[in-house]
KELUM-853534 format. One record per residue: residue number from 0; residue in one letter; chain; x, y, z of N, C-alpha, C in turn. Coordinates in steps of 0.1 Angstrom, whole numbers, plus 5000, padded with zeros to 4 digits. Atoms other than C-alpha are relative to their C-alpha. Layout:
BEGIN
{NUM, 'a', 'A', {X, Y, Z}, {X, Y, Z}, {X, Y, Z}},
...
END
This chain:
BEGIN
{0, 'x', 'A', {4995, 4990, 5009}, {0304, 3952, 9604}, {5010, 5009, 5008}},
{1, 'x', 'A', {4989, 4991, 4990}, {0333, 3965, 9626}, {5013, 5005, 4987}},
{2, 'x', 'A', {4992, 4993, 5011}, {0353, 3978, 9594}, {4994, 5009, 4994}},
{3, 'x', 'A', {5005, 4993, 5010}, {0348, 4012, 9581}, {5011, 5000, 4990}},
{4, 'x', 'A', {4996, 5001, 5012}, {0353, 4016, 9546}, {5000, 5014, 4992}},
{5, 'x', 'A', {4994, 4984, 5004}, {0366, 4051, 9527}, {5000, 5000, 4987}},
{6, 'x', 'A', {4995, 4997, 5015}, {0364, 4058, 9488}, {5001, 5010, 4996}},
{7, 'x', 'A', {4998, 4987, 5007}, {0378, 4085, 9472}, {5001, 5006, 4989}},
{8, 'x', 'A', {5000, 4993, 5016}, {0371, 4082, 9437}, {4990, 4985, 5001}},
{9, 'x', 'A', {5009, 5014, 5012}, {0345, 4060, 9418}, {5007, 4993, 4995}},
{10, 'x', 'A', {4994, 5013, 5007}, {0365, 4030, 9408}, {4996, 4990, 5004}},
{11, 'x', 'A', {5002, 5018, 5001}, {0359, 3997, 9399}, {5001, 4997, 5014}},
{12, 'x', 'A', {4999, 5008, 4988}, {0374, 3985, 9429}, {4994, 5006, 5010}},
{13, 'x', 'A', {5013, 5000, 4988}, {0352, 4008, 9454}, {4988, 5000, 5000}},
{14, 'x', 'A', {5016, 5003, 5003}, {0321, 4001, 9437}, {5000, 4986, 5005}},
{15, 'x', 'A', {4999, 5012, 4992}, {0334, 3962, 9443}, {5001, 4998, 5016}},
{16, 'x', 'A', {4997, 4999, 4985}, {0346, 3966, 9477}, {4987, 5005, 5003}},
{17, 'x', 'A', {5015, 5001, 4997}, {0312, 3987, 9482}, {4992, 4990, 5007}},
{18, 'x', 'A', {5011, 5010, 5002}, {0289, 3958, 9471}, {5004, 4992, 5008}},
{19, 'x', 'A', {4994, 5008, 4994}, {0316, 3930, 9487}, {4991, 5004, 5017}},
{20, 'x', 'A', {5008, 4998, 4984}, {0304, 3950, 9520}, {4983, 5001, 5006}},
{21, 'x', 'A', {5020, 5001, 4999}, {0265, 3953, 9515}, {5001, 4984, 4999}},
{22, 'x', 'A', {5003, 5015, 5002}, {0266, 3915, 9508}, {5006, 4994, 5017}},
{23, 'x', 'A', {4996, 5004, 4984}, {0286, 3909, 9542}, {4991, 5001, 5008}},
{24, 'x', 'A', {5002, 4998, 4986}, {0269, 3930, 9564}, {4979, 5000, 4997}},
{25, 'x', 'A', {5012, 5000, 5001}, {0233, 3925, 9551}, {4992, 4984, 5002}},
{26, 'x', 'A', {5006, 5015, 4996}, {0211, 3891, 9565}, {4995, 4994, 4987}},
{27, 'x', 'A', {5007, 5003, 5009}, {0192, 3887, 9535}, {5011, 4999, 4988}},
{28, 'x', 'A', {4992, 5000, 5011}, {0208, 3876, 9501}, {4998, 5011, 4986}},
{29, 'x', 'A', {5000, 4993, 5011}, {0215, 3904, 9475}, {4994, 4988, 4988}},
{30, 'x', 'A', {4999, 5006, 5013}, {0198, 3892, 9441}, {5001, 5007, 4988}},
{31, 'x', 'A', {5001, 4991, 5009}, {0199, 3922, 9422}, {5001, 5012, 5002}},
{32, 'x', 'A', {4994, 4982, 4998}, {0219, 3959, 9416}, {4997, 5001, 4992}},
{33, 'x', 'A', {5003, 4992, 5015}, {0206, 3982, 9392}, {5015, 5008, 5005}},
{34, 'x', 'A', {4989, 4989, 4998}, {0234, 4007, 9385}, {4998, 5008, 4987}},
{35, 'x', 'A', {5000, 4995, 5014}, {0238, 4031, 9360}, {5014, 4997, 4991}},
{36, 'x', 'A', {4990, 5003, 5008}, {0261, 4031, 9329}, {5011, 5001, 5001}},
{37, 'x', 'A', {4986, 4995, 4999}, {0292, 4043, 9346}, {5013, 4991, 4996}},
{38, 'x', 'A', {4996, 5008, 4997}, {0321, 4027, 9339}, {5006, 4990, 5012}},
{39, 'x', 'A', {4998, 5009, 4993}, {0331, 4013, 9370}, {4994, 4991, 5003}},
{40, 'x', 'A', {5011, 5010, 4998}, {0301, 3992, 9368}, {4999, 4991, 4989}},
{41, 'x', 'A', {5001, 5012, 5010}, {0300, 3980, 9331}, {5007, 5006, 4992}},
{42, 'x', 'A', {4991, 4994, 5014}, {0324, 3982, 9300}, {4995, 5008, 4990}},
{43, 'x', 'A', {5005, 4989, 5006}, {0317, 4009, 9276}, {4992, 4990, 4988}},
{44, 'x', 'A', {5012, 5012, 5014}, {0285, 3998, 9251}, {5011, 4995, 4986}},
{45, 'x', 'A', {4990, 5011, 5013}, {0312, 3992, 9224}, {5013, 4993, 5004}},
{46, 'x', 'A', {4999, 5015, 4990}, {0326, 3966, 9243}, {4994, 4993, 5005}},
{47, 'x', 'A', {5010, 5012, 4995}, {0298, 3947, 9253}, {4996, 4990, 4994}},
{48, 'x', 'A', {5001, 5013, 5007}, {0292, 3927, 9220}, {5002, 5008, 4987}},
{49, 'x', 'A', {4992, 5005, 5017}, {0303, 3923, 9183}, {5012, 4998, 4999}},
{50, 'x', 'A', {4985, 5003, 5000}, {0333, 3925, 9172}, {5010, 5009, 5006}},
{51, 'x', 'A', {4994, 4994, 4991}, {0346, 3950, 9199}, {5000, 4995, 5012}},
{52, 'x', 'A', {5001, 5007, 4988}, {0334, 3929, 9227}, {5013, 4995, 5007}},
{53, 'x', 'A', {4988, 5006, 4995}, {0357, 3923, 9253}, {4999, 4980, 5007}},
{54, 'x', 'A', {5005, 5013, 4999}, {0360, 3884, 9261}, {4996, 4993, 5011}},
{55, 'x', 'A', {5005, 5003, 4986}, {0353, 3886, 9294}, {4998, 5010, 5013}},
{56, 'x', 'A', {5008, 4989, 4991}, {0328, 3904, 9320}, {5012, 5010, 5008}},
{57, 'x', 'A', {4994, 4990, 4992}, {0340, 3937, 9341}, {5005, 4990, 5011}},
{58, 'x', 'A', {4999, 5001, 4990}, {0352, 3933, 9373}, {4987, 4998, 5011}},
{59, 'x', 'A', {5014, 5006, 4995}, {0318, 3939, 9388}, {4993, 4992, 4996}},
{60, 'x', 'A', {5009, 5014, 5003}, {0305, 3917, 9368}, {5001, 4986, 5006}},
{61, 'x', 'A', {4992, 5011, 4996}, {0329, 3894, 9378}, {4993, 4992, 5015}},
{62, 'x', 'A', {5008, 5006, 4986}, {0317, 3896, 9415}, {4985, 4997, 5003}},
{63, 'x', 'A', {5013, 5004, 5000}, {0281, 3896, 9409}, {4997, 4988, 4992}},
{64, 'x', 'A', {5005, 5012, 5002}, {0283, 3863, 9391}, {5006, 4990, 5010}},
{65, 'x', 'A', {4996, 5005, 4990}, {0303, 3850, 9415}, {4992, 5000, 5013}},
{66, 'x', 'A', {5004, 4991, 4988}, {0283, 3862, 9443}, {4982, 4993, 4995}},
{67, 'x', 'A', {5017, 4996, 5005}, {0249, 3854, 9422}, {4990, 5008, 4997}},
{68, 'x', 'A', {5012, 4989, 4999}, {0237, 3886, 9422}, {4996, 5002, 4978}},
{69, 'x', 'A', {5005, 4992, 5014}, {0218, 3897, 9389}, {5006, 5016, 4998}},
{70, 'x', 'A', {4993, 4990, 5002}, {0238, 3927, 9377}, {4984, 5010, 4985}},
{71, 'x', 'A', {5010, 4998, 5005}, {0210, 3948, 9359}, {5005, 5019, 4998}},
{72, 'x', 'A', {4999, 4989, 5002}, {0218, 3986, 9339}, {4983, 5009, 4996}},
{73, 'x', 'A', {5013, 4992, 5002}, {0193, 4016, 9339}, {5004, 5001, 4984}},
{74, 'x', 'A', {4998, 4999, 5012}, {0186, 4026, 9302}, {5011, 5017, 4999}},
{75, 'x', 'A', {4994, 4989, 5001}, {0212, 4055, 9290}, {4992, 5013, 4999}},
{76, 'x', 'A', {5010, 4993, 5001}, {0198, 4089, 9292}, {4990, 5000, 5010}},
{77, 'x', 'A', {5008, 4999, 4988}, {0179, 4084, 9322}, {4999, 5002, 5012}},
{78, 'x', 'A', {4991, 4999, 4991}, {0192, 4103, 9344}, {4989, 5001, 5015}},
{79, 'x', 'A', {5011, 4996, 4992}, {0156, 4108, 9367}, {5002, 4979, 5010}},
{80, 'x', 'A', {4996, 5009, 4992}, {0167, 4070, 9379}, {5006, 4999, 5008}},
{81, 'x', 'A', {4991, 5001, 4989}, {0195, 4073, 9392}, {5007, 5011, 5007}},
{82, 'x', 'A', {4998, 4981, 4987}, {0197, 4111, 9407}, {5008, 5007, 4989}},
END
């Protein structure tokens, strides 16, 4: 792990980049992130399914199926999960 890594705003890409680096520098295989609702993590609930659904996963989503990881949200309103 000889790259440090700097984010200066919650976006998509430094939640990916993040995770990209826990998966590198960890021995063991990620199989599962909880995260909460934010969006840099998952598309807003009315985008997830019906007929607003977008037709294809987030970006994080993207890398955690790619990657295999189980991508997993806390329930809304819950804020004692995730601080």
């Amino acid at each position: 792990m000889g790259q440090v890594l700097h984010w200066s705003a919650a976006t998509t890409e430094a939640a990916v980049a993040f995770l990209a680096a826990i998966v590198e520098a960890v021995p063991n295989r990620v199989h599962t992130v909880l995260t909460d609702n934010g969006i840099q993590f998952a598309d807003l609930p009315k985008n997830r399914q019906g007929p607003t659904a977008l037709p294809w996963p987030s970006l994080f989503d993207r890398f955690c199926l790619l990657h295999g990881i189980e991508h997993r949200l806390i329930k809304p309103s819950h804020p004692w999960i995730s601080g």
